[in-house]
C-alpha positions in Angstrom: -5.2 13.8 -63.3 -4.1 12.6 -59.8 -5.7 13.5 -56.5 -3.9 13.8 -52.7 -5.1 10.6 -51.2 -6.9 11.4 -47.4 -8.4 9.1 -45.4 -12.2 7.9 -46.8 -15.1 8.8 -44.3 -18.2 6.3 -44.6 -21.4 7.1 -42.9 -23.6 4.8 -40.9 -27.0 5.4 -40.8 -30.1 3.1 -41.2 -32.7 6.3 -41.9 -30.7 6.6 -45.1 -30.8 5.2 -48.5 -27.1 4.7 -49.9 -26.0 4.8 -46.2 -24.3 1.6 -43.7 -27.2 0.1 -42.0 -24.7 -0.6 -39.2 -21.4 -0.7 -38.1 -19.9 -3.9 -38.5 -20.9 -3.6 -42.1 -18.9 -0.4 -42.6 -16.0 -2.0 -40.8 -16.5 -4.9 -43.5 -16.0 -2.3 -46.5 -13.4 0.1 -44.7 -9.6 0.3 -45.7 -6.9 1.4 -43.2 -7.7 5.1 -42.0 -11.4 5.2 -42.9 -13.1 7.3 -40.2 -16.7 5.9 -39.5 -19.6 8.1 -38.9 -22.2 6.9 -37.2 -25.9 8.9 -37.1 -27.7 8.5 -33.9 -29.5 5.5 -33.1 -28.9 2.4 -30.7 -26.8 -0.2 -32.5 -27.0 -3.9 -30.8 -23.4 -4.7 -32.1 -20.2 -6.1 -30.9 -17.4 -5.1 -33.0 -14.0 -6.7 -33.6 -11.2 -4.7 -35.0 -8.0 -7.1 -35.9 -4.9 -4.9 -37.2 -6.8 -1.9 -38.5 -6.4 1.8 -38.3 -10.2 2.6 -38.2 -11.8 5.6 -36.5 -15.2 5.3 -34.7 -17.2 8.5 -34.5 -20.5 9.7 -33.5 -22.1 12.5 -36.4 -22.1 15.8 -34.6 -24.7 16.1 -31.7 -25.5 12.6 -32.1 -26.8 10.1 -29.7 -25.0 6.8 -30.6 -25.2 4.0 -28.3 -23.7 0.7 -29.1 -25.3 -2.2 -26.9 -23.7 -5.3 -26.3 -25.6 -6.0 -22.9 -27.0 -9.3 -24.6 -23.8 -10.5 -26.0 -20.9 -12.6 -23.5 -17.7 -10.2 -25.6 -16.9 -6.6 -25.8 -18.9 -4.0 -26.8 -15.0 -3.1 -29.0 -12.6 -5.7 -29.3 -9.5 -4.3 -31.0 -6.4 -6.9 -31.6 -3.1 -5.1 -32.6 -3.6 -1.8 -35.0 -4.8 1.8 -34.2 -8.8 2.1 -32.7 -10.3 5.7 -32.6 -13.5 5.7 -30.2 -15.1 9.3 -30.2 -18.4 10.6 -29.2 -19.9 7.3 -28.4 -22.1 5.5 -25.8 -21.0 1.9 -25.3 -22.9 -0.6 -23.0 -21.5 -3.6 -22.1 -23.0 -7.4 -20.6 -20.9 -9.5 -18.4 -17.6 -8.1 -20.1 -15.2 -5.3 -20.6 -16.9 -2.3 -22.8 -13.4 -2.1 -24.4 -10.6 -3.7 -24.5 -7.7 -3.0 -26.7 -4.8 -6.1 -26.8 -1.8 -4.5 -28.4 -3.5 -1.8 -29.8 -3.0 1.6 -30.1 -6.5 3.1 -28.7 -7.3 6.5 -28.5 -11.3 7.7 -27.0 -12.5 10.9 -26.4 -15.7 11.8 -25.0 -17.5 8.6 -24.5 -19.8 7.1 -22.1 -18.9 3.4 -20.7 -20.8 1.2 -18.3 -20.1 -2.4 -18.0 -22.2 -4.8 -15.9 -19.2 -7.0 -15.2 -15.5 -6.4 -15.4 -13.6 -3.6 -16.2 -15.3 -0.9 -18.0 -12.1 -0.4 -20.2 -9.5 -3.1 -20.4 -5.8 -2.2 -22.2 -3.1 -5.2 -22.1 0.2 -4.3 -23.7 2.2 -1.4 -24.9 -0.4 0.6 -26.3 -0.1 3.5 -26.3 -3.7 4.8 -24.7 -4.8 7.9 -25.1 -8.7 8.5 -23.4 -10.2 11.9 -22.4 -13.1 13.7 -21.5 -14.6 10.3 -20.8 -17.6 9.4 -18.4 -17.8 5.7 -16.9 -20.8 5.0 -14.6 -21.1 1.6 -13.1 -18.8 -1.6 -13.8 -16.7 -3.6 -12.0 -13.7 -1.7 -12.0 -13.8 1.5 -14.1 -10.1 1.3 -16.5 -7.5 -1.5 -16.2 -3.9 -0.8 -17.6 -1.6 -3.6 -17.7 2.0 -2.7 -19.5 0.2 0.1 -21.4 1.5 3.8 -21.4 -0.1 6.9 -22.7 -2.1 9.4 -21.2 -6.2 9.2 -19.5 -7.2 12.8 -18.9 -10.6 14.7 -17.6 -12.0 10.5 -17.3 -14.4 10.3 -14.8 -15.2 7.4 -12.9 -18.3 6.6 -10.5 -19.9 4.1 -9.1 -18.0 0.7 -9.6 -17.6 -2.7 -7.1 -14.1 -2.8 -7.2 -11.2 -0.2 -8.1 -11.8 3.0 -10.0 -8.4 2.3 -11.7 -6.0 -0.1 -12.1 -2.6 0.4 -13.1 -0.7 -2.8 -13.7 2.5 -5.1 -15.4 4.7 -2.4 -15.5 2.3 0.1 -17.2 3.3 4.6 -16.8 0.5 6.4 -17.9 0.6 9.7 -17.2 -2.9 10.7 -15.4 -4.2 14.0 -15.3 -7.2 15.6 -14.1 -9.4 12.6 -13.4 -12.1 11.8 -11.2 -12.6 8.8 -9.2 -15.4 8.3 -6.7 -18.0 5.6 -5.2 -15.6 2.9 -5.6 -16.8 -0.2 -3.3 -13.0 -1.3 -3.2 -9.5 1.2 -3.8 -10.2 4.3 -5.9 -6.5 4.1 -7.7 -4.7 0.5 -7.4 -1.1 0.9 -9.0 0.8 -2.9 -8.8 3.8 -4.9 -10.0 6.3 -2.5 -11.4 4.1 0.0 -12.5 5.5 4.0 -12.5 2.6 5.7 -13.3 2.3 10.0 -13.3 -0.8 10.9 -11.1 -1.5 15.0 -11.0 -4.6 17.2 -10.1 -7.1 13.9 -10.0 -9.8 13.6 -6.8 -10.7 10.3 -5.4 -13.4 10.0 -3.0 -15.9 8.0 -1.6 -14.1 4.6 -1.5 -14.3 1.1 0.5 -10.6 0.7 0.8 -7.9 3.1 0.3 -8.1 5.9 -1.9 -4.8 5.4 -3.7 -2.9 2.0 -3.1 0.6 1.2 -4.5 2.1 -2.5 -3.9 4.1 -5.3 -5.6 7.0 -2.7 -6.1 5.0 -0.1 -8.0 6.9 3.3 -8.1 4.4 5.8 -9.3 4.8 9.6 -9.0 1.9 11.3 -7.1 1.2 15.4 -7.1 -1.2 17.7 -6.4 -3.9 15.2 -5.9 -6.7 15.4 -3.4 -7.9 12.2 -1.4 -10.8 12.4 0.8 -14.0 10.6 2.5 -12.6 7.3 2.0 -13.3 4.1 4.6 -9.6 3.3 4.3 -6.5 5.3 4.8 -5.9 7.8 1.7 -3.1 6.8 0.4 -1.0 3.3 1.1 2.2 2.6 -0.1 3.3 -0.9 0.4 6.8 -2.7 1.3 9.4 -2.4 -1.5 7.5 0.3 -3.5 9.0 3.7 -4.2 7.6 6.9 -5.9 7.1 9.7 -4.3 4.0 12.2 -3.2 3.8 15.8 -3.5 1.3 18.3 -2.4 -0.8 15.9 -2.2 -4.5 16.7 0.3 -5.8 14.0 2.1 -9.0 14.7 4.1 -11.7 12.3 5.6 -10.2 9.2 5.6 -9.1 6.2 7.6 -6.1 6.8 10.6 -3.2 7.6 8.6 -3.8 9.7 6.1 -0.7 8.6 4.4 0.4 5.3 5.4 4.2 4.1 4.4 4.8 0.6 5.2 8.2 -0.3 6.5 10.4 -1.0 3.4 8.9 1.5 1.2 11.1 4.2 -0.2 8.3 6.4 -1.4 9.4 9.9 -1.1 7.1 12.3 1.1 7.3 16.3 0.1 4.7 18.7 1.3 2.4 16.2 1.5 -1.3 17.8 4.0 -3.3 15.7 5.4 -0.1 13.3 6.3 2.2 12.5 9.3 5.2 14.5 9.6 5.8 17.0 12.3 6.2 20.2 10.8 8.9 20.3 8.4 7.2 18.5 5.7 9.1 16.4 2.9 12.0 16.0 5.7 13.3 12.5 6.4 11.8 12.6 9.5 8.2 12.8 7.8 9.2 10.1 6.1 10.0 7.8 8.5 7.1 8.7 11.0 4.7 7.5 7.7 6.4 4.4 8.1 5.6 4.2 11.7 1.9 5.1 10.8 2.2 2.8 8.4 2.0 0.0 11.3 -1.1 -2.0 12.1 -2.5 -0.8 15.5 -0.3 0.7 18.0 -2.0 3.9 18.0 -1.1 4.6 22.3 2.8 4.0 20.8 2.6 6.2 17.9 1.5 9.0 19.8 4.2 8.7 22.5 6.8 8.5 19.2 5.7 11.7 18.0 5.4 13.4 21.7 9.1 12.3 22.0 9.7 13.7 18.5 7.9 17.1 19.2 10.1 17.8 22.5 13.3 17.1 20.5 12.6 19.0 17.8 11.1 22.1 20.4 14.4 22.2 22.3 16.3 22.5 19.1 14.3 25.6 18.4 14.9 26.6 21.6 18.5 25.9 21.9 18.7 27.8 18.4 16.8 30.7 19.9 19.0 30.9 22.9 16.3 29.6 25.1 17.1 27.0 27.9 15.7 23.6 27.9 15.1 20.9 29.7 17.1 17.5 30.0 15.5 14.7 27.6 16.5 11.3 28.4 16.9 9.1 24.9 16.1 5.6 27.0 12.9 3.7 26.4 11.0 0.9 28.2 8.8 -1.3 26.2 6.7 -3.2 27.4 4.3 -5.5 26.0 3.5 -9.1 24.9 5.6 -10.7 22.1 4.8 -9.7 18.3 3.4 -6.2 19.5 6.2 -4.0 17.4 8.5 -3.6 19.8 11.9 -4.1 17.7 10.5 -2.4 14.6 9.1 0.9 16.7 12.5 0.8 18.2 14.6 0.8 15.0 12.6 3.9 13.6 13.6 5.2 16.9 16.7 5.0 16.4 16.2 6.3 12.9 14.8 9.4 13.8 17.0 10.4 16.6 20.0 10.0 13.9 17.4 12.5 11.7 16.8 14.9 14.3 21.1 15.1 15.5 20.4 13.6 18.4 22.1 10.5 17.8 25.8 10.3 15.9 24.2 7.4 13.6 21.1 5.9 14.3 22.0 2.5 13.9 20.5 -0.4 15.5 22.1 -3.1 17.9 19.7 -5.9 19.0 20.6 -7.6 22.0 19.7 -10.3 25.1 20.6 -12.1 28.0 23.1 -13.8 26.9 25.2 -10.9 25.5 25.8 -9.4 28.0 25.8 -11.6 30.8 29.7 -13.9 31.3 30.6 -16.9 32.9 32.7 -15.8 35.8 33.5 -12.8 37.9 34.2 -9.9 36.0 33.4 -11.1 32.7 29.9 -9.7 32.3 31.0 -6.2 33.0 33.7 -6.6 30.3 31.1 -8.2 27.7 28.5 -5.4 28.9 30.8 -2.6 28.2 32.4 -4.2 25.1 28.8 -4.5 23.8 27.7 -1.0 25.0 30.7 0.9 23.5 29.2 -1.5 20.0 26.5 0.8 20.0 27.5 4.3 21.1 26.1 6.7 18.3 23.1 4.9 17.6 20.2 2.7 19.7 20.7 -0.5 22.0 18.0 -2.6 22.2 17.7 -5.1 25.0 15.2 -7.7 24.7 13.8 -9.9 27.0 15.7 -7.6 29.4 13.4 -9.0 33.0 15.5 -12.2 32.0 18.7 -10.5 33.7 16.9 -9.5 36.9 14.9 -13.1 37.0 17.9 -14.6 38.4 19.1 -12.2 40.9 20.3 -13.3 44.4 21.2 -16.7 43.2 24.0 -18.2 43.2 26.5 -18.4 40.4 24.8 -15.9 38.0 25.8 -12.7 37.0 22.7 -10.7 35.4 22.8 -8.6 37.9 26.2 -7.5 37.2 25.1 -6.1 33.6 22.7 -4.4 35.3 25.0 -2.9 37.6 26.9 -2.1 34.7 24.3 -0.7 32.8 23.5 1.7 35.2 26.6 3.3 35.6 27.2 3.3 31.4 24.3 4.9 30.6 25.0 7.8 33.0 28.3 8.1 31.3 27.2 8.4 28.0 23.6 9.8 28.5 24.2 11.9 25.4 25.4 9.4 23.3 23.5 6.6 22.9 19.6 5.5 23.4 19.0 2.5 25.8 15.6 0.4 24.8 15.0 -2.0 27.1 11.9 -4.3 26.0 10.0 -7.4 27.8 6.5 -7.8 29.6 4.7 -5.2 31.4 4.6 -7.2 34.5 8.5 -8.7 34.4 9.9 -5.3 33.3 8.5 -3.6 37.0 10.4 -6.6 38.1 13.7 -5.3 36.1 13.4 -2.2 36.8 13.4 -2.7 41.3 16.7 -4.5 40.1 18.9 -1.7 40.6 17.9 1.9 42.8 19.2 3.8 40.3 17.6 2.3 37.2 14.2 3.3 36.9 15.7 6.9 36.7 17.6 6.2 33.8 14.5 5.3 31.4 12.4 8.8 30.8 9.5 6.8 30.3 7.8 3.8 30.3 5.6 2.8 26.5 2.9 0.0 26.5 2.6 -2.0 23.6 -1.1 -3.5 23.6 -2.2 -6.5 21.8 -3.5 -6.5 18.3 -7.1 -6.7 18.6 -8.8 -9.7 15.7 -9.4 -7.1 13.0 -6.1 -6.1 13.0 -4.4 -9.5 13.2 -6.5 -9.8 9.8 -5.0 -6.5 8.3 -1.8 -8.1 9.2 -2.5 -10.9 7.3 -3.9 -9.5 4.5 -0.5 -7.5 4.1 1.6 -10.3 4.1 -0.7 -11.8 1.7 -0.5 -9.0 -0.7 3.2 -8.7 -0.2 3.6 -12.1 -1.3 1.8 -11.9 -4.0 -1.5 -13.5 -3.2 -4.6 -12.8 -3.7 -7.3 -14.2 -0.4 -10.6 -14.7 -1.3 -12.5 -12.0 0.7 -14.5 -15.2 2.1 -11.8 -15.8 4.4 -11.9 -12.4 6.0 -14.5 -13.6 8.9 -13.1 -17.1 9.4 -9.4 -15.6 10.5 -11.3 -13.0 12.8 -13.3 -15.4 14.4 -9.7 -17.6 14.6 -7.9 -14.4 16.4 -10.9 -13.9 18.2 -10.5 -17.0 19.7 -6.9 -17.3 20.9 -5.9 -13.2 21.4 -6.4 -13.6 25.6 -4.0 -16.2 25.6 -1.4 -15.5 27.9 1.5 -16.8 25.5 -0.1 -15.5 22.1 2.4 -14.4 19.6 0.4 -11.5 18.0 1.7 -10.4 14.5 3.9 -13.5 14.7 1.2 -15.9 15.5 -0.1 -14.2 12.0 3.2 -15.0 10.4 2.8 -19.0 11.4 -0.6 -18.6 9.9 0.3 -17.0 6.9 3.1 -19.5 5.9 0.4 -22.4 7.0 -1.9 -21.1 4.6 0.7 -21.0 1.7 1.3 -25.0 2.8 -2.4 -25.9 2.3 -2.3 -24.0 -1.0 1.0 -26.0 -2.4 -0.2 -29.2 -1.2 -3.5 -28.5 -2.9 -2.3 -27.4 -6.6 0.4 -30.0 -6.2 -2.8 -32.5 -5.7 -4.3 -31.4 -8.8 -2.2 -33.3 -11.0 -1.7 -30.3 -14.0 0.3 -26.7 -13.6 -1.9 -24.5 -12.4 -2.8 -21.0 -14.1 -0.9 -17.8 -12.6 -4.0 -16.8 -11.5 -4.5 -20.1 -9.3 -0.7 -19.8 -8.1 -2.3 -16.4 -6.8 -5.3 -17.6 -5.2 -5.8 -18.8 -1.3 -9.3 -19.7 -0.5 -11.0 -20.5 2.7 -10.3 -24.1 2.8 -6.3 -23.0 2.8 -7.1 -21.2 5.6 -9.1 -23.4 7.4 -6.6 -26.2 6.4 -3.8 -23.7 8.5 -6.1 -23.4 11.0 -6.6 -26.8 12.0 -2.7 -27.2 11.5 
């Protein structure tokens, strides 16, 4: 006579005769599908699981706690195969609780605290599958590089560094979860990764509550952000996705932050930056101008100019009279301030809101406008102001055609003259930015009587204060690919600090030159070090790369 065969259940209990007296022992005896019961009781064991299908499970109202504070490995180490965690407390030393390399790992309603590290670590396909899981305290709270699968009702509390990571490609779908006390980003989704975020709440964190970078795509719904030290949610340059519904309360000025280059999709997004019409274009690409360090006096003119336009289309609509809004700008402001990057979302969002034909950008100077002999600047002038009809024209350095005016033999003040008279002509069609120093552009501006009229307004561009030059920094660094040792933080302050009141300081583009000096010191060192580095030292600038750029 033959029986069904069903996977064997052993049972681990020390208190009993004819019982395991502990885990790894049961693992010893166990064939592929044995499900492990485990009576309650502290175990001081560390476990390794190579190419099994083995189920771990706490008896039924048991208290099981498996300690592996003493030991320098996981608390579950599980190479390739299928790992079933259930009911189970695991505490863990100076290492992940769990980690799972190629394995197919499935918890539910565990308890995980690790003193260092992440609290669960997943490298590879996968797939994962945790719910109804409690972490409290670890370096980071679950880290999922290439893995899909789903975590659902996990709650996560009181870790140094990111409550998740998402990572290497990785899409999870992540459902319900909790994420709070986090000394660093409460979600950190990275490098390719297209992760399915819905219904979670993160709050209470050092950085951002949700950050996306290195091309990351993820899709994020219904999901509140709030009482976070850093902006709610940041999406970097080159990453995509999309958020939806999403509430963001509490946090860091923006509440959503796009950076420019991002194609993140914004729909119905509260707590965010659009004007009224949310998951328009227009929403989208004011994000992106919150998504700039700084600048906050410039950002609010933006949207001031964006609220009249979009009033006197209502009121056009309604049959209501409105008043005449000139489209041309003056910037004004030291180099590296924002100026060509404000003006090109401009331009954007005058081609959103139908003000403009196109939208398109056409950068300028001196010396396109201005000819060699009598009557050739007004041709080049008009030639290049007929270029841009339909979209923005951005003069820069626009004093420069004034600085020579009177003298012999030059003919600035012709464009100017020119100018004038075009932009009267096609006030409806185009949107004039002329950009320079606050002190210089007064100077343009007495050029001609009739100029100063033509420009509605008049928007400063303040210096980057230190702190921000180091947020600057620290973009480019992450955009790149680097990783800066958090050490470095007060040595570049104290840098900017030191050279921001110059009168010829290049702002963000003094914190370009730094950047690329930093990535100098850092080649010249690993080339010094006669082996090939590790990716994660090809990653790494540390103070003395700074310092190195510094003194460069």
């Amino acid at each position: 006579m033959t029986t069904a065969s069903r996977d064997r259940t052993v049972l681990v209990d020390p208190e009993r005769h004819g019982a395991y007296s502990s885990i790894g022992e049961a693992l010893v005896d166990s064939v592929d599908g044995t499900v492990v019961s485990v009576a309650a009781g502290t175990y001081a064991e560390t476990l390794e699981i190579v190419d099994r299908a083995l189920t771990i499970r706490a008896l039924e109202g048991a208290d099981v706690v498996l300690d592996g504070t003493g030991a320098d490995r996981p608390v579950v180490l599980a190479h390739g195969g299928r790992v079933g965690l259930h009911g189970l407390t695991l505490r863990a030393g100076g290492v992940a609780a769990v980690r799972a390399d190629h394995a197919e790992l499935t918890m539910s309603a565990c308890s995980l605290r690790a003193r260092y590290g992440p609290a669960v670590l997943v490298q590879g396909s996968g797939p994962v599958t945790i719910t109804d899981t409690t972490i409290d305290g670890a370096e980071h709270g679950v880290v999922l590089e290439g893995a899909s699968g789903v975590l659902e009702n996990v709650t996560v509390d009181n870790v140094s560094g990111d409550g998740m990571i998402i990572g290497l490609g990785a899409d999870p779908e992540i459902r319900s979860c909790t994420i709070s006390g986090c000394g660093h980003r409460g979600l950190y989704v990275y490098q390719h990764s297209r992760p399915v975020v819905r219904d979670c709440r993160i709050s209470r964190t050092g950085r951002a509550g949700i950050a996306v970078a290195h091309r990351a795509a993820p899709e994020l719904s219904h999901n509140s952000v709030l009482d976070t030290r850093g902006v709610g949610i940041e999406v970097g340059a080159d990453c995509g996705g999309s958020i939806e519904a999403c509430d963001v309360e509490n946090t860091a000025e923006p509440g959503i932050l796009l950076a420019q280059g991002s194609t993140a999709r914004l729909r119905t997004a509260r707590g965010g930056t659009g004007p009224g019409s949310g998951g328009s274009r227009v929403d989208t690409l004011l994000a992106e101008l919150d998504g700039m360090v700084g600048l906050r006096g410039v950002k609010a003119e933006v949207r001031s100019l964006v609220d009249e336009i979009q009033v006197n289309t209502w009121r056009t609509q309604a049959g209501l009279p409105t008043g005449v809004v000139s489209n041309h700008l003056v910037f004004a402001g030291a180099p590296g301030t924002g100026k060509t990057t404000v003006a090109r979302t401009y331009g954007k969002l005058l081609g959103e809101l139908g003000v403009l034909a196109r939208g398109e950008f056409t950068e300028v100077s001196r010396r396109d406008l201005v000819g060699q002999y009598v009557g050739h600047t007004a041709e080049k002038t008009a030639e290049v102001f007929e270029r841009a009809l339909g979209g923005v024209l951005f003069i820069d350095e626009a004093y420069t055609l004034s600085r020579l005016a009177g003298s012999g033999g030059d003919f600035g003040q012709e464009a100017i003259d020119m100018l004038v008279k075009l932009m009267e002509d096609h006030r409806d069609d185009i949107a004039v930015i002329v950009a320079g120093y606050t002190r210089e552009m007064d100077d343009f501006l007495a050029a001609n009587p009739g100029l100063a009229s033509r420009f509605s307004r008049t928007v400063e561009f303040e210096n980057y204060s230190p702190d921000e030059l180091v947020h600057i920094v620290e973009r480019m660094v992450a955009a790149g690919e680097y990783d800066l040792d958090p050490r470095s933080h007060p040595v570049l302050a104290e840098h900017f600090a030191r050279h921001t009141d110059e009168v010829n300081f290049g702002n963000a583009r003094a914190a370009r030159r730094l950047f690329e000096g930093m990535r100098t010191a850092q080649s010249s060192r690993l080339r010094g070090s006669g082996r090939i580095p590790q990716p994660a030292e090809l990653r790494a600038l540390c103070v003395d790369d700074v310092l190195l750029a510094i003194r460069r």
